[in-house]
Backbone as numpy.savetxt, mean C-alpha at the origin, in Angstrom:
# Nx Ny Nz CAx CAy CAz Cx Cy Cz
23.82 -58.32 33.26 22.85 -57.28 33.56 23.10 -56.02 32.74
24.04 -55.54 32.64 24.78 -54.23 31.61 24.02 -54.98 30.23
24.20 -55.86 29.99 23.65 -56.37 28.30 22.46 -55.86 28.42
21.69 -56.18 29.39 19.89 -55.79 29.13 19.61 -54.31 28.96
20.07 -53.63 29.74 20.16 -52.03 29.64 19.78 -51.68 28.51
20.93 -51.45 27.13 20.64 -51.36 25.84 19.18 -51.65 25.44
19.06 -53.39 25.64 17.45 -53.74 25.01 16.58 -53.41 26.20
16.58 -52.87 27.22 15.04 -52.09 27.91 14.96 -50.32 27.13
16.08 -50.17 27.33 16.02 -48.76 26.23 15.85 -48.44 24.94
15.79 -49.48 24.36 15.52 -49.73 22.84 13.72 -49.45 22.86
12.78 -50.31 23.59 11.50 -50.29 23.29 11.12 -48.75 23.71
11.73 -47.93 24.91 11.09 -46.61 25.05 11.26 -45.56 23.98
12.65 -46.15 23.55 13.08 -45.62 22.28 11.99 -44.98 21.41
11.52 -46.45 20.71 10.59 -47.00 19.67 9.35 -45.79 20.06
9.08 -46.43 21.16 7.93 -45.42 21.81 7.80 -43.76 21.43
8.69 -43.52 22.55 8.92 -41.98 22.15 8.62 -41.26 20.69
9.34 -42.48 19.62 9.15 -41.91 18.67 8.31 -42.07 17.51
7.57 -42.83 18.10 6.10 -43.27 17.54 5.29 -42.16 18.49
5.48 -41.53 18.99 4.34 -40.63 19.73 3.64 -39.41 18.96
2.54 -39.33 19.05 2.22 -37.54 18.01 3.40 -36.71 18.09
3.66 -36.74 19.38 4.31 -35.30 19.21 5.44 -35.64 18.82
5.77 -36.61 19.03 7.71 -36.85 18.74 7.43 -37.01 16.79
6.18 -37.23 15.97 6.21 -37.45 14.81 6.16 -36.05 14.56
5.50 -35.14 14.97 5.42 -33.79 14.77 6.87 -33.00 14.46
7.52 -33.24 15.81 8.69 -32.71 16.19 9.79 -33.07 14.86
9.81 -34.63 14.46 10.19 -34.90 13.47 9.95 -34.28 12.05
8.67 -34.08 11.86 8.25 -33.84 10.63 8.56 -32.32 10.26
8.51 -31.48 11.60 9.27 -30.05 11.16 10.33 -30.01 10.89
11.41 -30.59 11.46 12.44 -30.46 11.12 12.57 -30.81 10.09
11.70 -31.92 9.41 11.86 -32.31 7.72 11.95 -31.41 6.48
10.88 -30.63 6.93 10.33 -29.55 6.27 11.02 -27.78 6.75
11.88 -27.90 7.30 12.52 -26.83 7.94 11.40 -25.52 8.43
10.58 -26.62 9.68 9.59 -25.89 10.43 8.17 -25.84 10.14
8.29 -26.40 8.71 6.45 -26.14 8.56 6.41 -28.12 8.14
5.07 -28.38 8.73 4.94 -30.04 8.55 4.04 -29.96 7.28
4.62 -31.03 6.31 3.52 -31.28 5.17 2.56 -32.56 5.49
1.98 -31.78 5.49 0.49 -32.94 5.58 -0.42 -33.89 4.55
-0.90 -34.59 4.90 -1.74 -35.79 4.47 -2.92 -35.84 4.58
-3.78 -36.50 4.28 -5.28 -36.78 5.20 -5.12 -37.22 6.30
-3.70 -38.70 6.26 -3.56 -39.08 7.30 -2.85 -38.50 8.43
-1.94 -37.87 8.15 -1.51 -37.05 9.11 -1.65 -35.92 10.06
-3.08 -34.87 9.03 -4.04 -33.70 9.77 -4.82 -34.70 10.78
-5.39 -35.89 10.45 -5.87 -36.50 11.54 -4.84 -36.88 12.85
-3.61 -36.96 12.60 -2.58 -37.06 13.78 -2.56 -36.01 14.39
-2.24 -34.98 14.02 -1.93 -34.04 14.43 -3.30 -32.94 15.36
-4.09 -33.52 14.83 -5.34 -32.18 15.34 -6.45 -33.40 16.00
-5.54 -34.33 16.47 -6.30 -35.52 17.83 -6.94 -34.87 18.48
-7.95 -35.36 18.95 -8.54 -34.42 20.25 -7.88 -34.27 21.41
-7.21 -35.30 21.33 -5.86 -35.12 22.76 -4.81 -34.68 22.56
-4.26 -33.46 22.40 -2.83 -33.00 21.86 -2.86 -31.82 23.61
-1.63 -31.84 23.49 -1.30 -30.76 24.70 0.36 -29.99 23.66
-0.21 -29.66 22.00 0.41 -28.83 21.47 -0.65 -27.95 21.03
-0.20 -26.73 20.46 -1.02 -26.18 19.86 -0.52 -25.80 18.08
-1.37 -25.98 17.00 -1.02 -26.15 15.19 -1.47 -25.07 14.79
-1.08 -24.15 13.74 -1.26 -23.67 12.84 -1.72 -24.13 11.29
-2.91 -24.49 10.67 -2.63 -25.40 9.94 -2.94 -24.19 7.96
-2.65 -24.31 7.15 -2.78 -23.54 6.26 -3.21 -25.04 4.95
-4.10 -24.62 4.89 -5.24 -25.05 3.71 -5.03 -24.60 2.69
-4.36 -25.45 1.42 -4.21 -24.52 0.16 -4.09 -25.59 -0.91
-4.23 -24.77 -2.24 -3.82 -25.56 -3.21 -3.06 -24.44 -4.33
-2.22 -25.15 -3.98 -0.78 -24.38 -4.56 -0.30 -25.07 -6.01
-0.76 -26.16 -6.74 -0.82 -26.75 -7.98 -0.94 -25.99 -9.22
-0.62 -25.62 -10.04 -0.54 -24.85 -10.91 -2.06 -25.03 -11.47
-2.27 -25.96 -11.93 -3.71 -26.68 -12.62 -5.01 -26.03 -11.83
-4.93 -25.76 -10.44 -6.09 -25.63 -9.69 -5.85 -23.86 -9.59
-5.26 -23.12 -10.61 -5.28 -21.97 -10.62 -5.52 -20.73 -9.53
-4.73 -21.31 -8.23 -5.48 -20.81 -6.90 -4.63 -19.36 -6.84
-4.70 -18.30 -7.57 -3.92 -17.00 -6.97 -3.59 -16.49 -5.74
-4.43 -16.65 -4.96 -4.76 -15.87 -3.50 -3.55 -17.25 -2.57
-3.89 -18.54 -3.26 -2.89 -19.37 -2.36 -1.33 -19.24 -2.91
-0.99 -18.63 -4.14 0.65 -18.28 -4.00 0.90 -17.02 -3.94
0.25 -16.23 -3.57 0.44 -14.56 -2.90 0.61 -15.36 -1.40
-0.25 -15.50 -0.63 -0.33 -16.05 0.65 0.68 -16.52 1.08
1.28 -17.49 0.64 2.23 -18.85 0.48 3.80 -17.62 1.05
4.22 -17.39 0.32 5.14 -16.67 1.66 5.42 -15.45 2.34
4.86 -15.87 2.68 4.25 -14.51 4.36 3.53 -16.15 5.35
3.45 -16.85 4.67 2.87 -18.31 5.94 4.36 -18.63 5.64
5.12 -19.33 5.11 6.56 -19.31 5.24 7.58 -18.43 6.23
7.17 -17.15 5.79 8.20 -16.13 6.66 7.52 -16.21 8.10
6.80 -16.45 8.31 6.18 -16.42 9.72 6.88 -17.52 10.64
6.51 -18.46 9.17 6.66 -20.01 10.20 8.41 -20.59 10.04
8.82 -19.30 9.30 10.46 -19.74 9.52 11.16 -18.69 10.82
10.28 -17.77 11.23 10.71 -16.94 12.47 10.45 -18.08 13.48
9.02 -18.45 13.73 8.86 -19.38 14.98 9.92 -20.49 14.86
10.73 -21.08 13.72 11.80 -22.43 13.95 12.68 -21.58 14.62
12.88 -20.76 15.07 14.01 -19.75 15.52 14.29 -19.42 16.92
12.54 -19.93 17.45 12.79 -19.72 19.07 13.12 -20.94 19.52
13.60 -20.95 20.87 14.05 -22.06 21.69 13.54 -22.89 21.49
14.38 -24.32 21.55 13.13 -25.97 21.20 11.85 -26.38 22.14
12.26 -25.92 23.77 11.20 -26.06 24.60 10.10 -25.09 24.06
9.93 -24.32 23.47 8.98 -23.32 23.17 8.24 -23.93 21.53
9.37 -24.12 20.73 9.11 -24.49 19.35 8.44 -25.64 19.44
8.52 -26.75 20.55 7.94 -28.70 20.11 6.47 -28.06 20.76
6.15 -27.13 21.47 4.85 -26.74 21.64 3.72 -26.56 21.01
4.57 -25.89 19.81 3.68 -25.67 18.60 4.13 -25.65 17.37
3.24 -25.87 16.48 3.55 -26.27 15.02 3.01 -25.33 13.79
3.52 -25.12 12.95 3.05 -24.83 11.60 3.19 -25.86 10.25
2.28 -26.10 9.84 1.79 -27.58 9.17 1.16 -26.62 7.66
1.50 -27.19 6.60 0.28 -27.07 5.77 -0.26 -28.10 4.50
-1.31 -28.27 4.52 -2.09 -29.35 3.85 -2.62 -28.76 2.22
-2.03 -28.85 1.79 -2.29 -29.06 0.17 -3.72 -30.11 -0.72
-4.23 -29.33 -1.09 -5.80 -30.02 -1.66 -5.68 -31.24 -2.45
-4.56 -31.42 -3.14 -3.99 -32.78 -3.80 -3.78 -33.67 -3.20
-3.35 -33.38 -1.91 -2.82 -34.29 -0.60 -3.83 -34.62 0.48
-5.01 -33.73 0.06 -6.01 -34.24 1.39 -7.02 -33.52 1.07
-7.58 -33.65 -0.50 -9.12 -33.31 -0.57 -10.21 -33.68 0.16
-10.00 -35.19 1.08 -11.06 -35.18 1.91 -11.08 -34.78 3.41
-10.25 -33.91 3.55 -10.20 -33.13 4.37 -10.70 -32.11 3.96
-10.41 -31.18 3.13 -11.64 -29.99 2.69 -12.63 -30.30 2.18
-13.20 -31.70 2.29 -15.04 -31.94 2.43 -14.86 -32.49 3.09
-14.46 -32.78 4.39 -14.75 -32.23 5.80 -15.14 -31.40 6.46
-14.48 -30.52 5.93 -14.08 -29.45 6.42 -15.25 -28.31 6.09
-16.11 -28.71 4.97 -16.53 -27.76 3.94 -16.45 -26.65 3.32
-15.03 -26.82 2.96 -14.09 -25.83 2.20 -13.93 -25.95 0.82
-14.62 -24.34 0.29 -14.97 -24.19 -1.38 -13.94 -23.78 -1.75
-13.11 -22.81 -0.83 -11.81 -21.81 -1.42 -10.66 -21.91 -0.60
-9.66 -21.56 -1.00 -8.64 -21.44 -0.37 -7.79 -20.22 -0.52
-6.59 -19.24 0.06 -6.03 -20.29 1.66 -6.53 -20.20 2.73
-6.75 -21.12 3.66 -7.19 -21.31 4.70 -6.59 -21.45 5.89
-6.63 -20.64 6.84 -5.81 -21.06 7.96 -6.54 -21.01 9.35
-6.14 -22.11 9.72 -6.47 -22.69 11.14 -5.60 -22.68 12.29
-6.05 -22.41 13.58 -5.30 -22.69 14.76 -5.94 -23.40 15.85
-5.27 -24.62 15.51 -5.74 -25.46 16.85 -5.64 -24.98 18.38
-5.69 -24.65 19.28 -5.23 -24.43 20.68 -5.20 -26.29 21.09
-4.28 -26.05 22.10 -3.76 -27.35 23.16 -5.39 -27.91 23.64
-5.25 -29.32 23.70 -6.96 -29.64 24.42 -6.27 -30.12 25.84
-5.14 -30.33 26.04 -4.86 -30.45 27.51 -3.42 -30.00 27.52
-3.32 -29.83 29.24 -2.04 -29.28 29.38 -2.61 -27.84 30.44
-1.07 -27.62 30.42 -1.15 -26.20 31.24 -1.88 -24.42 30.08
-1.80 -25.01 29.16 -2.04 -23.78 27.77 -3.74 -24.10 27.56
-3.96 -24.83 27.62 -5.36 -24.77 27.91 -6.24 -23.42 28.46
-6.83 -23.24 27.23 -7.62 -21.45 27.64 -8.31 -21.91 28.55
-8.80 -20.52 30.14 -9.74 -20.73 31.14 -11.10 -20.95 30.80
-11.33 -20.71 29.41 -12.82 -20.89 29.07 -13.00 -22.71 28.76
-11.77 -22.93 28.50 -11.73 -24.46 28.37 -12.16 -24.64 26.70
-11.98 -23.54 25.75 -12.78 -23.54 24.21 -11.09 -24.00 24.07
-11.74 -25.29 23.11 -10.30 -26.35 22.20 -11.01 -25.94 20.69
-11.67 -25.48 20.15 -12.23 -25.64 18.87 -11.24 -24.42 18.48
-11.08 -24.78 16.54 -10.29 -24.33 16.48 -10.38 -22.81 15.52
-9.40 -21.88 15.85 -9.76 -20.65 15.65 -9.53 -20.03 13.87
-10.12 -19.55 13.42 -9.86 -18.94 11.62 -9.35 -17.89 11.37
-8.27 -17.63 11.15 -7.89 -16.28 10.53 -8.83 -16.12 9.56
-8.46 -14.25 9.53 -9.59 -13.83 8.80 -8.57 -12.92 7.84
-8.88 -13.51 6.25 -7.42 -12.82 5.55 -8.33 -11.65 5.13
-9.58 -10.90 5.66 -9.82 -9.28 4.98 -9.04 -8.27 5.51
-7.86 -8.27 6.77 -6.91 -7.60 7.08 -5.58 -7.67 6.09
-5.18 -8.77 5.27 -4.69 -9.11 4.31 -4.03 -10.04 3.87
-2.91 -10.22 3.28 -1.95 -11.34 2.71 -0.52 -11.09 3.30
-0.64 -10.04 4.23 1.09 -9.65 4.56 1.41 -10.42 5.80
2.91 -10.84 6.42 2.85 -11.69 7.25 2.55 -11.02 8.63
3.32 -9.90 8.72 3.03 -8.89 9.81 1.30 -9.51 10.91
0.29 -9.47 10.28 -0.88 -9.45 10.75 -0.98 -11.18 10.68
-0.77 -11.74 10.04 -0.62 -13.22 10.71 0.25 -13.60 11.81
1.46 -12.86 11.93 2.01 -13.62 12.91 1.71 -12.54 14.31
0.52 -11.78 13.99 0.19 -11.28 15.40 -0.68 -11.94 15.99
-1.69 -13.25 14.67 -2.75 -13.19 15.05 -2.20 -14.98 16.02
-1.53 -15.57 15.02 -0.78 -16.75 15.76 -0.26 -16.40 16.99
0.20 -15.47 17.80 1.30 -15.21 18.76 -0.06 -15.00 19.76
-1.31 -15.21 19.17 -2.40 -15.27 20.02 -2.59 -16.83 21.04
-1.93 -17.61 19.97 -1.99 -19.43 20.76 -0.58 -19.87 20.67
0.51 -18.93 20.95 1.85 -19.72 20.66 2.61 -19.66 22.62
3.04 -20.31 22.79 3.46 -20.31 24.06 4.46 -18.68 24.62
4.89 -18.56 23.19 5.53 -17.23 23.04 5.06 -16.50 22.08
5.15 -15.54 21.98 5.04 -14.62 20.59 6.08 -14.89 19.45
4.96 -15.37 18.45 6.44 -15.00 17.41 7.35 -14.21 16.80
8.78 -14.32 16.98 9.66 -13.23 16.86 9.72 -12.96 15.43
8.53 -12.05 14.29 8.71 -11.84 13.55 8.63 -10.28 13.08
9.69 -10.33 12.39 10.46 -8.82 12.19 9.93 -8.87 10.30
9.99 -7.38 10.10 9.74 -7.23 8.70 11.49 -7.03 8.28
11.60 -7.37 7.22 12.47 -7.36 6.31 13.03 -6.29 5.83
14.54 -5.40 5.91 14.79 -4.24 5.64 14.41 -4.03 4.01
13.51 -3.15 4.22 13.56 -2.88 2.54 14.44 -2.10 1.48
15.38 -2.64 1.46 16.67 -1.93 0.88 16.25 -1.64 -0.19
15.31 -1.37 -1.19 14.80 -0.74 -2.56 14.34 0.50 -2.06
13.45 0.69 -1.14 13.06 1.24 -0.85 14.39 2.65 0.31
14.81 2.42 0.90 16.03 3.33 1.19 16.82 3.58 -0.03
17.36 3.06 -0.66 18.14 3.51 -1.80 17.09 3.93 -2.84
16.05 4.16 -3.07 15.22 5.05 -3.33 15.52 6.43 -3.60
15.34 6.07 -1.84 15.37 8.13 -0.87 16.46 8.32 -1.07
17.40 7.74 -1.05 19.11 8.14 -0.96 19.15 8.56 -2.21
18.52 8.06 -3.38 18.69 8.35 -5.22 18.04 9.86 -5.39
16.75 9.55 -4.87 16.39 11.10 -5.11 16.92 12.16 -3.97
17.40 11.64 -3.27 17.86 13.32 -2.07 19.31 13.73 -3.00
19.83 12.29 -3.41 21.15 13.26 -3.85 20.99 13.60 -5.22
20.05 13.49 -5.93 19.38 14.08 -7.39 18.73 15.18 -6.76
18.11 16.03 -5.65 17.56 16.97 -5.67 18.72 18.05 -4.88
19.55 17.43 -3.94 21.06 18.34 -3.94 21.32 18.19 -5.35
21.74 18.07 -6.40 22.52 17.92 -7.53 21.90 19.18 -7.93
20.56 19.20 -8.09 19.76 19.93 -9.08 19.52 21.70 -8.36
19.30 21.14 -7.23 19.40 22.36 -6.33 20.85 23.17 -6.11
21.78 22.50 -6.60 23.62 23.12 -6.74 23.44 24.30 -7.78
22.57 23.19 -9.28 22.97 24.04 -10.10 21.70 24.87 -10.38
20.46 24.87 -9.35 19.47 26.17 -9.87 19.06 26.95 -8.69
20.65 26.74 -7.74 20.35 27.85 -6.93 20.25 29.16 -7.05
21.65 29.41 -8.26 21.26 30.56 -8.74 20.44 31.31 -8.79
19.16 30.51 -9.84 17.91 30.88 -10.27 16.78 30.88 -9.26
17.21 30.19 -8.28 16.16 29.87 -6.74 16.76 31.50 -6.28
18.02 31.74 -6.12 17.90 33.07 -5.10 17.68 34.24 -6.30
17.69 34.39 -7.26 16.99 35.80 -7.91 16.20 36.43 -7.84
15.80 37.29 -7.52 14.15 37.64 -6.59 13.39 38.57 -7.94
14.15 38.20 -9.33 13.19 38.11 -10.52 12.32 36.58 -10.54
12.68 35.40 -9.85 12.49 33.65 -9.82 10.90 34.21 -9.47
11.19 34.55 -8.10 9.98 34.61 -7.05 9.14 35.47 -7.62
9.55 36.88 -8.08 8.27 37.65 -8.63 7.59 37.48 -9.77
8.15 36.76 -10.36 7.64 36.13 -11.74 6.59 34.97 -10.92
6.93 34.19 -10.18 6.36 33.34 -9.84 5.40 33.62 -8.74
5.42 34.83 -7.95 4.54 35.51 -6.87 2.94 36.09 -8.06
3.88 36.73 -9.21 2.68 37.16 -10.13 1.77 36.08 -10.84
2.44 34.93 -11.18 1.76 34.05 -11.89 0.61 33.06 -11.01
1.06 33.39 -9.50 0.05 32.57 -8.66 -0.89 33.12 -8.38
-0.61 35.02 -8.74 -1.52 35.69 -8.14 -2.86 35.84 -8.94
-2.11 35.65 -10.43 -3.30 35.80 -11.44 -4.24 34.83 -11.32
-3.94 33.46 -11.00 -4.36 31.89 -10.92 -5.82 32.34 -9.87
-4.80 32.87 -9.00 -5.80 32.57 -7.93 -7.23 33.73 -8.23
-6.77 35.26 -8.53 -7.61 36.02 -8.67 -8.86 35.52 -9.77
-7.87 34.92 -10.41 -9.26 34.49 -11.98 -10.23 33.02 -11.72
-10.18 32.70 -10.06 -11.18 31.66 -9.55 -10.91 30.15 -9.31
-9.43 30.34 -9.64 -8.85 28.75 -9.42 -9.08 28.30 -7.75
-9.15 28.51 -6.93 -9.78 28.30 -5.50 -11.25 27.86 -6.00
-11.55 28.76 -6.54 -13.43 28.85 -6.56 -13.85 27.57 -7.23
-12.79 26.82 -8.39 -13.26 25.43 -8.97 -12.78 24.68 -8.67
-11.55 24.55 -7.86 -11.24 23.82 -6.89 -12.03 23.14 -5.99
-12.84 24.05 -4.86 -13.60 24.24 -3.73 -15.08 23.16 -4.34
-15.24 23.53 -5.18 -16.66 23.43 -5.96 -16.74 22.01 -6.62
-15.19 21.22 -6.86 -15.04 20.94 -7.90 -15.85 20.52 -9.27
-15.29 21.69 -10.22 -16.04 22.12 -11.64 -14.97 21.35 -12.22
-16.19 20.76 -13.10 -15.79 20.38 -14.63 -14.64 21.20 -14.99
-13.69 20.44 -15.78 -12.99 21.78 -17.03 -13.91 22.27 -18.02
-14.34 21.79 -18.56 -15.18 22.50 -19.73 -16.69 21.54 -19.15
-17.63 22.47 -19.84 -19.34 22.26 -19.70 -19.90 21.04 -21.35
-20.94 20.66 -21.05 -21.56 19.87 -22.32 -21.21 20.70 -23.52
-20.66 19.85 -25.01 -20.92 20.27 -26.16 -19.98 21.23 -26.33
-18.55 21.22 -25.40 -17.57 22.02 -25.49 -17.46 23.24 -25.39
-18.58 23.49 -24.23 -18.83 25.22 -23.98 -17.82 25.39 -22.42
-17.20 26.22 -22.54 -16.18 26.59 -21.66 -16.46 27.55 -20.97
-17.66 28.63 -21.33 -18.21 29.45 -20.60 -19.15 28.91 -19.63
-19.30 28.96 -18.59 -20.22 28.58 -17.42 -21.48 29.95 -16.96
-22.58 29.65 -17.45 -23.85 30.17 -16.93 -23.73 30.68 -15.34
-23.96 32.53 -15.67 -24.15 32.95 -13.93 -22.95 33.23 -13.62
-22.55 34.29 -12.76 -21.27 34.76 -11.92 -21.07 34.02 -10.83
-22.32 32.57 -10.41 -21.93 31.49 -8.97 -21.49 30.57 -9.91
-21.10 30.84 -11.01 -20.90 28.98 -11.83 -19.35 29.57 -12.74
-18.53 28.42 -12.94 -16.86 28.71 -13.30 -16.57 27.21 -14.08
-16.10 27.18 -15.00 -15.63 26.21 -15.39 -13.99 26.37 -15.14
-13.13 25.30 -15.32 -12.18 25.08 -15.18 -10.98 25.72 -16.51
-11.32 25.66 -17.33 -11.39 26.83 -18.81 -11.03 27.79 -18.64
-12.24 28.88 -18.09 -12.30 30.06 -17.76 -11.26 30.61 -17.04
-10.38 29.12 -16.10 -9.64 30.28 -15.42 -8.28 30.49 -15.81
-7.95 29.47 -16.80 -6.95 29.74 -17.71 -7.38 31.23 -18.63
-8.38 30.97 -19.14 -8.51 32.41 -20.23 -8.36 33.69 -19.69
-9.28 33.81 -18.20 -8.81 35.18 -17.43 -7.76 35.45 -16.65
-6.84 34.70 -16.58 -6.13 34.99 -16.17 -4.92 35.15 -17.47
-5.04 34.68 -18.58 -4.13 34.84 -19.55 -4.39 36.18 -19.93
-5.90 36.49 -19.94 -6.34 38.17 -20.23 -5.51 38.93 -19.55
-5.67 38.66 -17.67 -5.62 39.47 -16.75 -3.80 39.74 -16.71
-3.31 38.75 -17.22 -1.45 38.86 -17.59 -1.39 39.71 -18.49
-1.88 39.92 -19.61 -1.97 40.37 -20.93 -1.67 41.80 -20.74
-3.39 42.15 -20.00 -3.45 43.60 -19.44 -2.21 43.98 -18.61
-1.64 43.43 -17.69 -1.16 44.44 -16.89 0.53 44.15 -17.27
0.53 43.22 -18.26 1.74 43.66 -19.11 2.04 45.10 -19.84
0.27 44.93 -20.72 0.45 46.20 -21.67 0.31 47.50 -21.16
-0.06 47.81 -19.54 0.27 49.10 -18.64 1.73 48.71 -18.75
2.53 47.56 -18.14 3.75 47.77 -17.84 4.56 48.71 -18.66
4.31 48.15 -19.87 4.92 48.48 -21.16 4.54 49.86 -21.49
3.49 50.44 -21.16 2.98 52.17 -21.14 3.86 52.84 -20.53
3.86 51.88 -19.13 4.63 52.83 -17.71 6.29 53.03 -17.99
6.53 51.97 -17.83 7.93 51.37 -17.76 8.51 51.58 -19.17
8.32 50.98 -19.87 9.09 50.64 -21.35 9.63 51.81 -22.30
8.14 52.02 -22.80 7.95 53.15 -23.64 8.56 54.37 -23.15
8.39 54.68 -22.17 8.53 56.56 -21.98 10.65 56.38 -21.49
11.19 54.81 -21.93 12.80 54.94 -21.84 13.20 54.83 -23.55
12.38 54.56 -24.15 12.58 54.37 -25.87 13.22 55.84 -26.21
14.58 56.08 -27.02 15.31 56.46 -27.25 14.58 57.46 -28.66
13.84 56.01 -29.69 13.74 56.28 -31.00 12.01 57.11 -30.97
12.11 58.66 -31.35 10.21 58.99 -31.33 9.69 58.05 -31.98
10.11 57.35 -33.52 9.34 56.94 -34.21 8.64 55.23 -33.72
9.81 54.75 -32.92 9.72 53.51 -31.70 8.79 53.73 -31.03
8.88 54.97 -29.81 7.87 54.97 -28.86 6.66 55.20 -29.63
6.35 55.59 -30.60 5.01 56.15 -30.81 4.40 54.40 -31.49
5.24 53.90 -32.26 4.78 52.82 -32.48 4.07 51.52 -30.92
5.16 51.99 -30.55 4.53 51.14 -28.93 3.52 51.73 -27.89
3.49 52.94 -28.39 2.13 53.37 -27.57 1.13 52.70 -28.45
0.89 52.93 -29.68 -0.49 52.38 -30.57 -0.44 50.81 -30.31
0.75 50.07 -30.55 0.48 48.77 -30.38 -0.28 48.29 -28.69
0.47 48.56 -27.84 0.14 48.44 -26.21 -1.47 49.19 -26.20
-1.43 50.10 -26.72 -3.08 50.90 -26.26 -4.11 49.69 -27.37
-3.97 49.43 -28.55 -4.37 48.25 -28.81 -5.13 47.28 -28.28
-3.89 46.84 -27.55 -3.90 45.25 -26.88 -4.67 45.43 -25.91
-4.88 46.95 -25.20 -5.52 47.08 -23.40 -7.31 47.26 -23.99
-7.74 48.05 -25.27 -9.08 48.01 -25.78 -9.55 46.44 -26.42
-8.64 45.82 -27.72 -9.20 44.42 -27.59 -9.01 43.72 -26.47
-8.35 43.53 -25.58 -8.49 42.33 -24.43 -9.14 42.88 -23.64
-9.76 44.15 -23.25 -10.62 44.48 -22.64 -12.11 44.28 -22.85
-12.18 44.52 -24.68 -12.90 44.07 -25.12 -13.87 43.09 -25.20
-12.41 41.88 -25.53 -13.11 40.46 -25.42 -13.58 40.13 -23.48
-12.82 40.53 -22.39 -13.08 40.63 -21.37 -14.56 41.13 -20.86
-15.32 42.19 -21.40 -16.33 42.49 -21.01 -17.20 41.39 -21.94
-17.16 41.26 -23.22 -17.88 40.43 -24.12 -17.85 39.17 -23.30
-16.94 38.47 -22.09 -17.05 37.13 -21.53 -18.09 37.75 -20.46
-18.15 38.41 -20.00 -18.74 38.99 -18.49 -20.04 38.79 -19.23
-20.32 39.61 -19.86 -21.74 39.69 -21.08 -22.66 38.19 -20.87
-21.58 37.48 -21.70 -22.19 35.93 -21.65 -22.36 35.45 -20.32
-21.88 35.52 -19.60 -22.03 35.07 -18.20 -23.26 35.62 -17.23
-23.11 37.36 -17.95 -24.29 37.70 -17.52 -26.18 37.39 -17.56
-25.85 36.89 -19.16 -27.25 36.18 -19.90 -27.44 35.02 -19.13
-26.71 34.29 -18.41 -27.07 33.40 -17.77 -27.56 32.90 -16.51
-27.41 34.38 -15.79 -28.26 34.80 -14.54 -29.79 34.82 -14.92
C-alpha cells in the first residue's frame, strides 16, 4: 500500500502542472517575472476563465520593424514588472506581467486590430473573489499620453493587482552630485569674491547700472514685449508709446555718459592740482554734456515725427 502512494501522487502532480496557472507561475519565473508570449500562449493565458489577473505589453522590439516608442517603453515595463516579482508569492501567482512581441504573435495584433505599438493591456480576473462588482472582465488600455515613465504605469496596474505595486523611483545619483558640484563651486567662488561682494563701491556701481536700465524703458519692452530692433534695421521706434529694445541700450549709455561728465565737473576737476589740467577737463567734460545732449534731443526729435 506505501508503494501506491508515490504513483496516486504522481498523476496530481502532472495535473497541477499542466494547469494555466501553474504554466503561468512557471513561465515567470523563466523570464524573471515577465512571461514571453506566443500566439499560443496569449490564448492560455487571457482564457475566459482565469481567476488571475495579466498585464500584457504588445510590442515589437526587432530592430528591422524600427519601433522607437517600443524601446523607450521597454524599461519602465521591466522596472515595474521586476518590483511586482518582489511581493509575496500568494500575492505575485495572482497576477502576471507577460509580453508578446509582433514576430512571435502577429496574429494576435490582427486580432486585435493593432497598427502600432507599445501596447498595453490589463486583463482583470473573470472569476474568483477579485472580480470587479460591476462584473466588467473586458480588458482595460493604458493610455501612454501621460507618458513612457514607469512611475504612471505602475499606478495605473496597482489599479487590478491584488496589491499595489511596490514601485519606488530610482535614486538619481547624477543628479545629487550635480547640486553637491555646484554648491561647493559657488562656496569656492564666493571665498574668493567676497571681498568684492562686501565693497559698497560692488553695489553702487551696480545700484547705478540697474538704475539707468530701468529709467531708459527696459520694464517698458519687457512688459510690451518689443522687438530689439524694427524692419530694415531701424532701431528707433515711432511715437513716445513705442520702444524698441535698441533704444534702451543707447539711452541709457547716453544717460551714463551724462552724469559721468557732471561727476567729473563736480568731483574731479575742481581737486586737479595742474591749472593747465583742470582747464583742459573742463572743455573736454563740457563737450561731452552739449554733444550727448545733443544727439539726445536729435533721438527725442525722431521719435517725435512719429506721433
Amino acid at each position: 500500500m506505501l508503494l501506491l502512494l508515490p504513483l496516486l501522487a504522481l498523476p496530481l502532480a502532472v495535473l497541477s502542472a499542466s494547469s494555466p496557472l501553474q504554466q503561468l507561475i512557471n513561465l515567470a519565473a523563466e523570464g524573471n517575472g515577465v512571461v514571453k508570449l506566443d500566439a499560443k500562449t496569449y490564448d492560455l493565458v487571457t482564457t475566459p476563465k482565469r481567476n488571475w489577473s495579466l498585464a500584457v505589453q504588445l510590442t515589437a522590439k526587432d530592430p528591422r520593424r524600427r519601433c522607437i516608442p517600443c524601446k523607450e517603453f521597454d524599461p519602465a515595463w521591466e522596472a515595474v514588472a521586476a518590483a511586482w516579482a518582489t511581493v509575496p508569492k500568494e500575492h505575485r501567482d495572482n497576477h502576471f506581467f507577460a509580453t508578446l512581441d509582433f514576430d512571435d504573435g502577429y496574429t494576435v495584433f490582427q486580432k486585435l486590430g493593432l497598427a502600432s505599438a507599445p501596447v498595453v493591456y490589463v486583463y482583470p480576473p473573470t472569476e474568483g473573489p477579485r472580480v470587479s462588482a460591476s462584473g466588467n472582465t473586458s480588458p482595460v488600455k493604458y493610455d501612454f499620453s501621460i507618458g513612457f515613465d514607469p512611475g504612471p504605469l505602475a499606478e495605473f496596474v496597482s489599479k487590478h493587482t491584488p496589491i499595489p505595486v511596490p514601485y519606488k523611483e530610482p535614486i538619481d545619483w547624477g543628479r545629487y552630485i550635480t547640486i553637491a558640484t555646484v554648491a561647493l563651486s559657488l562656496l569656492l567662488v564666493l571665498r574668493h569674491l567676497s571681498p568684492l561682494l562686501q565693497s559698497r563701491w560692488t553695489w553702487a556701481i551696480g545700484t547705478i547700472l540697474t538704475s539707468l536700465v530701468m529709467t531708459s524703458g527696459f520694464m517698458f519692452t519687457r512688459i510690451r514685449n518689443s522687438p530689439y530692433t524694427g524692419g530694415n534695421g531701424n532701431w528707433v521706434a515711432a511715437g513716445f508709446q513705442n520702444q524698441f529694445g535698441q533704444e534702451v541700450h543707447v539711452v541709457s549709455f547716453m544717460y551714463g555718459l551724462l552724469a559721468a561728465a557732471f561727476l567729473m565737473l563736480i568731483l574731479v576737476i575742481p581737486k586737479q592740482a595742474s591749472p593747465t589740467r583742470q582747464r583742459i577737463q573742463v572743455y573736454l567734460w563740457s563737450a561731452v554734456i552739449v554733444i550727448v545732449y545733443s544727439i539726445l534731443v536729435s533721438l527725442f526729435r525722431v521719435k517725435n515725427r512719429g506721433q
